[in-house]
C-alpha positions in Angstrom: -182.4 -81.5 3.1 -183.3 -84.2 0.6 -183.9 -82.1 -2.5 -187.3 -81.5 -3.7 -185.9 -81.7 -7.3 -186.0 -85.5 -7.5 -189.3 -85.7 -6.4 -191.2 -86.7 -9.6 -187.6 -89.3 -10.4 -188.5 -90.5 -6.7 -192.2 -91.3 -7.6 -191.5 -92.6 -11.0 -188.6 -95.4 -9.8 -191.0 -97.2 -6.9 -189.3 -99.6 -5.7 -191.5 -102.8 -5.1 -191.6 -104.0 -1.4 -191.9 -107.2 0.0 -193.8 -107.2 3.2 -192.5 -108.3 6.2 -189.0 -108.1 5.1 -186.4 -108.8 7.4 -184.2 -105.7 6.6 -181.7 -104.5 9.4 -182.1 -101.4 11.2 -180.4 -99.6 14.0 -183.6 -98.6 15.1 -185.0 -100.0 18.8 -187.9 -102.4 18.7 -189.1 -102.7 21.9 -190.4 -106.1 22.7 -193.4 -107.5 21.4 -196.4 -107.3 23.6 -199.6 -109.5 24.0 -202.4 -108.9 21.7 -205.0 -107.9 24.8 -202.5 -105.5 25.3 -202.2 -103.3 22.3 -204.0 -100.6 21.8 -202.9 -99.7 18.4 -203.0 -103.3 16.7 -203.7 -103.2 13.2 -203.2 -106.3 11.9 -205.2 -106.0 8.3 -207.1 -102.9 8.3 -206.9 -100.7 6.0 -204.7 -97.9 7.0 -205.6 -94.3 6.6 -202.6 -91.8 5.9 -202.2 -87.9 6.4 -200.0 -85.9 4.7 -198.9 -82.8 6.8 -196.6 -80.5 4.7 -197.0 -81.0 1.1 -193.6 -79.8 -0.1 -191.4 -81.9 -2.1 -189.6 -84.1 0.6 -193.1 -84.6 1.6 -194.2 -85.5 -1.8 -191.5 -88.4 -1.4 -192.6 -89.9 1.7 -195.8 -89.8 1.2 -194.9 -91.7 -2.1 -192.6 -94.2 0.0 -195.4 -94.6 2.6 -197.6 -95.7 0.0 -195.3 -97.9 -1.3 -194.3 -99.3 1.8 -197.7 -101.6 2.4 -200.8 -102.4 0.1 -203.9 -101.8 2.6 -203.1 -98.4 3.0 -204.7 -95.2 1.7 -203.6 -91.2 1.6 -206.9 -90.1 2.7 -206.0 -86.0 4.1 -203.6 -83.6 3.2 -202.4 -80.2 4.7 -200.4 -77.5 4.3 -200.0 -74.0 4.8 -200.4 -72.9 1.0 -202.9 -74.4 -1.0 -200.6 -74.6 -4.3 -198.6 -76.6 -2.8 -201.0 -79.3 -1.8 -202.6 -79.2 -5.0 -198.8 -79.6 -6.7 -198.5 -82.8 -4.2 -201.5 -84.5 -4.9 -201.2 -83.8 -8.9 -197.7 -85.8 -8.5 -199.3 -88.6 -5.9 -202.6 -88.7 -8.1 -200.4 -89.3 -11.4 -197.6 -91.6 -9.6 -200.8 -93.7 -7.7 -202.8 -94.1 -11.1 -205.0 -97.2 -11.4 -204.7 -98.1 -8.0 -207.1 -96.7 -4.9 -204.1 -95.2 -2.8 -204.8 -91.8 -3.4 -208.1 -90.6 -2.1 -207.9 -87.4 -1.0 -212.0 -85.6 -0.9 -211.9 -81.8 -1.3 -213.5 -81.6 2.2 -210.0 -83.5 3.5 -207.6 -80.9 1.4 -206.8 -78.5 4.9 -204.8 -74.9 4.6 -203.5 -73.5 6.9 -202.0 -73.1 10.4 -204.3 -75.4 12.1 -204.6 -77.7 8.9 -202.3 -80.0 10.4 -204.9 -81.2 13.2 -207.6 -81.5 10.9 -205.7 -83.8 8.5 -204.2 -85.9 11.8 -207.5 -86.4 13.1 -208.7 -88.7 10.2 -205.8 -90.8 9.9 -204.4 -93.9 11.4 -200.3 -92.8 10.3 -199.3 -89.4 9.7 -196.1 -88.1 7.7 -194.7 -84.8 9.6 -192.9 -83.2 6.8 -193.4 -79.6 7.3 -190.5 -77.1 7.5 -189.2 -78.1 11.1 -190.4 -75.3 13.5 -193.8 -76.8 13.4 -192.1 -80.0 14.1 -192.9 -80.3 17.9 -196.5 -79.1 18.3 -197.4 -81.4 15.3 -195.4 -84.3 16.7 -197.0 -83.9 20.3 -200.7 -83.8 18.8 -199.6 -86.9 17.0 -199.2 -89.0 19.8 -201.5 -87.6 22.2 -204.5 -88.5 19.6 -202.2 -92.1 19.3 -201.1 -91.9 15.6 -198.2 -94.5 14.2 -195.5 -91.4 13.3 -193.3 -90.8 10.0 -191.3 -87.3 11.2 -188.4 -85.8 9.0 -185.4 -84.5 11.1 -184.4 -82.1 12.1 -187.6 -82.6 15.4 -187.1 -79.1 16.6 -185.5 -75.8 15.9 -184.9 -74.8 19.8 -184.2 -75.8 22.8 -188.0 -76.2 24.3 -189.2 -78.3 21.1 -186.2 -80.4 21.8 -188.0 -81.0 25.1 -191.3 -80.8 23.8 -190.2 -84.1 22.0 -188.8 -85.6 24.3 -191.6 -85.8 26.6 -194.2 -86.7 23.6 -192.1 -89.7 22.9 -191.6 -91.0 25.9 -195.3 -90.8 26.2 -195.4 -92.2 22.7 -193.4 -95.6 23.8 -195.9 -95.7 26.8 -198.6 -95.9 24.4 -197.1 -98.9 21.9 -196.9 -96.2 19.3 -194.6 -96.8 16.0 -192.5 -93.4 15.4 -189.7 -93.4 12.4 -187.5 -90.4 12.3 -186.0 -89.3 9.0 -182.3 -90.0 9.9 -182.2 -92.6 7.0 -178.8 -93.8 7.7 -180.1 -95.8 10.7 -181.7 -98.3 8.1 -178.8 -97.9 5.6 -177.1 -101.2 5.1 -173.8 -99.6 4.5 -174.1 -97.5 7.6 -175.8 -100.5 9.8 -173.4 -103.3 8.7 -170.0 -101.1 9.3 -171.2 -100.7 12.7 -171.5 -103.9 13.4 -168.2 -104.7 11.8 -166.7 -101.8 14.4 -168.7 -103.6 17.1 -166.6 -106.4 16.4 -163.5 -104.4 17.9 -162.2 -104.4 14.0 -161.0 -100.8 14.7 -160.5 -100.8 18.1 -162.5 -98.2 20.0 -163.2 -95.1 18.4 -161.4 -92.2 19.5 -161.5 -88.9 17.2 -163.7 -88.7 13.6 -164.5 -86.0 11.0 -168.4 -85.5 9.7 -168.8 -83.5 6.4 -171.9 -82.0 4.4 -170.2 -79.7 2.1 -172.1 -78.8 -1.0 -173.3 -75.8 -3.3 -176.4 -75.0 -0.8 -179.9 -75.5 -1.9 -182.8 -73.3 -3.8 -184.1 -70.1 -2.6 -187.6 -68.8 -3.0 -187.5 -65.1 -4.5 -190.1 -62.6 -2.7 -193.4 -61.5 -4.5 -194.5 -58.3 -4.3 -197.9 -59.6 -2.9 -196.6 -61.3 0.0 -196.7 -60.0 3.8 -193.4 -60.9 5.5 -194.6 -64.0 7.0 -196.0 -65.6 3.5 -192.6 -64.9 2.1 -190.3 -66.3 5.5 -193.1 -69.3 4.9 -192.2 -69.8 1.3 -188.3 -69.0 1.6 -188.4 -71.2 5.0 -184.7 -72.6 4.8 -183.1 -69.2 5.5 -184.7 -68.7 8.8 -184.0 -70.3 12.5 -187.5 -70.3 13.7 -188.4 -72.1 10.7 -184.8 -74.1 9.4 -182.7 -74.0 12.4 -179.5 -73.3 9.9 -178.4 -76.2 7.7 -176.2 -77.0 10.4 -179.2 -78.8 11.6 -181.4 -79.3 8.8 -178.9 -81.0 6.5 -175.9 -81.6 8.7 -178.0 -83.6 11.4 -177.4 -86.8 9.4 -173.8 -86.8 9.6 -173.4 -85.6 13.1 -176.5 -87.9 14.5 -173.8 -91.3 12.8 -170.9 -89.8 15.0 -173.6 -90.0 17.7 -175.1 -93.3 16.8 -171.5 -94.8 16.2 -170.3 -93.5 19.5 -173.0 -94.8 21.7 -173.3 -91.4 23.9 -174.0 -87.7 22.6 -171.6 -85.0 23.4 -171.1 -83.1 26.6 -169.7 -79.8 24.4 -169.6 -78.0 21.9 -167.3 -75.0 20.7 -167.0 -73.6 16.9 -166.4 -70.7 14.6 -168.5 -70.1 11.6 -170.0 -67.0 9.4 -171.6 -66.4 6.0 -168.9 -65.0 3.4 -170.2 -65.9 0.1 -174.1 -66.2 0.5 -174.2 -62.9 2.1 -177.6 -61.6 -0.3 -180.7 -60.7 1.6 -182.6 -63.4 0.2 -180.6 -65.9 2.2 -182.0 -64.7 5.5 -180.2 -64.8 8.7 -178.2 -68.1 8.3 -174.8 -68.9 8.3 -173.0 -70.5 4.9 -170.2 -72.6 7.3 -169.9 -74.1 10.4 -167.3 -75.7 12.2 -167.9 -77.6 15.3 -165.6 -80.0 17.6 -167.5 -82.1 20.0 -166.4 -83.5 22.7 -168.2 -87.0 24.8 -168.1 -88.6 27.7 -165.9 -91.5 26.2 -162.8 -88.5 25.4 -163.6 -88.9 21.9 -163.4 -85.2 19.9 -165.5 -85.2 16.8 -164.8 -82.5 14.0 -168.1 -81.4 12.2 -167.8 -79.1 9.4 -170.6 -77.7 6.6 -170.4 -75.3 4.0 -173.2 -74.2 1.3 -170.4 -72.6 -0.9 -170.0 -72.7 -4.9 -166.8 -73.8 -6.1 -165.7 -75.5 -3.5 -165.2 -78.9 -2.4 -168.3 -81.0 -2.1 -168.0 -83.7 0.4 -170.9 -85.7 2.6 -169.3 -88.4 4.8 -167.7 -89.8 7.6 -164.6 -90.6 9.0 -163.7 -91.9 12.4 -160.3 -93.2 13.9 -159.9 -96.2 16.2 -157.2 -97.0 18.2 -156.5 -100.1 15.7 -158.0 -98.7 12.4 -160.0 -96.3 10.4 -163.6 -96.6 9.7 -164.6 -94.4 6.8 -168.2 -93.9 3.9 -168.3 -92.1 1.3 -171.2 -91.0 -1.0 -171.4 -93.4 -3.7 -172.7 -95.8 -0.9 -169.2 -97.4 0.2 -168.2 -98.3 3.5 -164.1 -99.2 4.8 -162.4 -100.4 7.2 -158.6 -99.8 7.5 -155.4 -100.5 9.3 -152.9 -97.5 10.0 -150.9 -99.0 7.1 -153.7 -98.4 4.4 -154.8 -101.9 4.2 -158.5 -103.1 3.8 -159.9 -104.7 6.9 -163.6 -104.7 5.7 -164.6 -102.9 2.6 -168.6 -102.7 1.2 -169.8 -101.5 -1.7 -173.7 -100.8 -1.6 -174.7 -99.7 -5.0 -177.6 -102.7 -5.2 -178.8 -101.7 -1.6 -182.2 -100.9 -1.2 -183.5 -97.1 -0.9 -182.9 -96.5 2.5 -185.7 -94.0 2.2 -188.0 -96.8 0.8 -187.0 -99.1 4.0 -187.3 -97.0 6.8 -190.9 -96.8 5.9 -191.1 -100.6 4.9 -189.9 -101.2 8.4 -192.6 -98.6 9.9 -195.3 -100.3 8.2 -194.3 -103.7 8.9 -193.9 -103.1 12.6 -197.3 -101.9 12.7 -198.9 -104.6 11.4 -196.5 -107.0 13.2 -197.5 -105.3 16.4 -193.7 -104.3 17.1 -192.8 -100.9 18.5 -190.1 -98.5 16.5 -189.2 -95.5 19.1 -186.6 -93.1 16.9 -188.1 -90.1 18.4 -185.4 -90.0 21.9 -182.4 -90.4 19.4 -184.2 -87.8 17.1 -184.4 -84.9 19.4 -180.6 -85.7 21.0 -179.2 -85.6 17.4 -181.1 -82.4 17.2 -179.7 -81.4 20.2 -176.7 -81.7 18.8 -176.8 -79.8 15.8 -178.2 -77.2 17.5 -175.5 -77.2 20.4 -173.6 -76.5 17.0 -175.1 -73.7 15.7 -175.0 -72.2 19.5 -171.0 -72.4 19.6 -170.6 -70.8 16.1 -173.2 -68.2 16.7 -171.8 -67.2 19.9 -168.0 -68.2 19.9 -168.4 -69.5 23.2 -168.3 -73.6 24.9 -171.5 -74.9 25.0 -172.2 -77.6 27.2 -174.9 -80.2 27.2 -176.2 -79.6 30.3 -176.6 -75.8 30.9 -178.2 -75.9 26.8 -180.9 -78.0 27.1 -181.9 -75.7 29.7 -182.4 -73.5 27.8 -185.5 -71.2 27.5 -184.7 -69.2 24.4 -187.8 -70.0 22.4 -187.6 -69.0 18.4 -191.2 -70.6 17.3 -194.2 -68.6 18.2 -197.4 -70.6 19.7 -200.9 -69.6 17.9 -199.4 -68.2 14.5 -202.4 -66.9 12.3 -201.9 -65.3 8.5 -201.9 -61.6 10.8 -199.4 -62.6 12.9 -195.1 -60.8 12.7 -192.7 -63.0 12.1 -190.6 -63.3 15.0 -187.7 -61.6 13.1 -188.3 -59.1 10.6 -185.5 -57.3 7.8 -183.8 -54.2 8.6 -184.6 -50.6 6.3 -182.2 -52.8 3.8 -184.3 -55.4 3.5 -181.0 -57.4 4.8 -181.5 -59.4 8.5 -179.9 -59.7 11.7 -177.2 -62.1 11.2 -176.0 -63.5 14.2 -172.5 -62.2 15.6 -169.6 -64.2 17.8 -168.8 -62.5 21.3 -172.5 -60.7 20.9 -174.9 -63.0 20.1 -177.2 -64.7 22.8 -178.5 -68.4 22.0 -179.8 -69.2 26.2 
């Protein structure tokens, strides 16, 4: 979750790009293909942008997009609730101010459920930033009508939108189309140049490792009298599966997708314990407040994963992984180390003057567009949300989850057609409390 708090500090430091730069990126460019070829060249036309989910991580991008090239154009917007669009564009309108970047018509301002389309269908590039449920359908649309892609991560909140996305972005390489995925540490300089460091053999191979995102949790939306149960699982979204998919996978993703990247492979287990012992109100839904996971790969290595939305407690987002000749190890202040077994720098980074890695990963999308270069992040996307939500299976159930009998998996938590009339697919007890899930009871295939 990248907090909606800093959204108006994020528009008010924009960070001036320089086109065409040649910032690193573990993301895969596929090669470059003859002009005749392309079918979504657009070498200096102006590019049209759309907006789809308005809330304040997509507030950001949208400001980063906007940033990241100076042809382009916010031109359509959409979201489920209409204060919330008008909030975004206030912010992007004020942030945009003297330049013609913002241009978003009354008759391109879509609410909604099937606002998303509408908006998608004017664009050239469109930023996915809804809560991630809606992830898939929007992200298959996307590319079937050949838009350039910015997604946030998690992709999907189940099994079948995993798969959903996988088969849209295999069709979306087939069609030479750009898709960036919100994993930001992929075009992180401190993330990017340690792995080449560890490529290098510095560490030897990497055999074991510890991913953390412990932290006090994030906001919660109180209910309002006037709102039907869907409004208010809509507005309070981070507390339920269907819509979140447990911060396990909303938050924890990032950490868990580096053990993944770093590794080379994605695991063939899972098997955890977890619960919810101090966020145990109604208001946080059905989610859990810790998770702990060990994974287990192809390669032997066992990765730890542990998160915790907990006051009081010890905050900690990083990662740690052991070689058999060193340790390899970030921390939050942008850092990156090598060590021996003895303590002793091998390598050691410190990346405080880096660029915004939120900044780049669009500055790279853009550029590869107009450079008629391919970015595919969408494969790696939906296997680190595989992942995560192998994760959340093992803690939920207590039982070993294995790669291959999971993304089998038919368990579907996001309903198709969802109208303003439609129930929820989970609804509160007499209490007003929810199901929480249960280890030893609880089915998750």
């Amino acid at each position: 979750m990248k907090n909606p708090k800093k959204t108006s500090k994020i528009l008010k430091s924009r960070r001036n790009f320089v086109k065409n730069s040649a910032l690193l990126t573990g993301a895969i460019m596929l090669p470059t293909m003859p002009l005749s070829s392309m079918v979504n060249v657009h070498n200096d036309k102006k590019l049209k942008i759309a907006l789809i989910g308005c809330g304040g991580r997509g507030t950001g991008a949208a400001n980063q997009a906007l940033n990241a090239d100076e042809n382009v154009e916010l031109i359509a917007m959409a979201d489920a609730f209409e204060d919330r669009l008008k909030s975004s564009l206030g912010h992007l309108t004020e942030a945009f101010q003297g330049t013609k970047k913002v241009n978003v018509k009354e008759k391109n301002q879509f609410i909604g459920f099937d606002a998303a389309q509408k908006a998608m269908d004017l664009a050239d590039v469109v930023i996915l930033t809804t809560p991630p449920g809606f992830r898939p359908q929007h992200f298959e649309y996307a590319v079937k009508t050949g838009k350039h892609i910015f997604m946030e991560k998690p992709v999907a909140t189940d099994v079948p939108g995993v798969r959903k996305v996988l088969a849209a972005a295999k069709l979306a390489k087939e069609k030479k189309l750009n898709v960036v995925v919100g994993l930001q540490r992929h075009y992180q300089k401190q993330y990017i140049e340690l792995l080449n460091q560890i490529k290098a053999d510095k560490i030897g191979k990497i055999v074991s490792g510890q991913v953390y995102w412990n932290s006090n949790g994030v906001w919660v939306k109180e209910r309002q009298p006037s709102q039907s149960e869907l409004e208010y699982q809509m507005r309070n979204w981070y507390y339920f599966n269907w819509l979140c998919g447990d911060h396990i996978l909303e938050q924890h993703i990032h950490n868990i997708d580096v053990a993944n990247w770093f590794l080379d492979e994605y695991p063939v287990s899972a098997q955890g314990m977890g619960g919810r012992q101090v966020r145990t109100g109604k208001e946080y839904g059905e989610i859990f407040d810790h998770h702990f996971v060990e994974y287990t790969y192809p390669s032997g290595a066992v990765i730890s994963s542990q998160c915790r939305h907990q006051k009081g407690t010890m905050n900690k987002v990083t990662e740690v992984f052991q070689g058999t000749k060193g340790i390899a190890l970030t921390n939050e202040a942008g850092s990156a180390y090598l060590k021996d077994f003895e303590g002793n720098n091998i390598y050691k980074r410190k990346g405080k003057d880096d660029p915004n890695p939120y900044q780049v990963e669009h500055d790279k999308l853009f550029a590869s567009i107009r450079n008629n270069e391919v970015i595919s992040d969408a494969e790696n996307g939906a296997k680190s949300t595989m992942t995560a939500i192998m994760g959340r299976m093992a803690t939920y159930s207590g039982k070993i989850i294995n790669w291959d009998e999971a993304i089998k998996s038919e368990l579907k938590l996001v309903p198709d057609n969802l109208d303003w009339n439609s129930t929820p697919p989970v609804l509160p007890k007499e209490d007003g409390s929810y199901e929480i899930p249960m280890p030893g009871k609880t089915i998750v295939m």
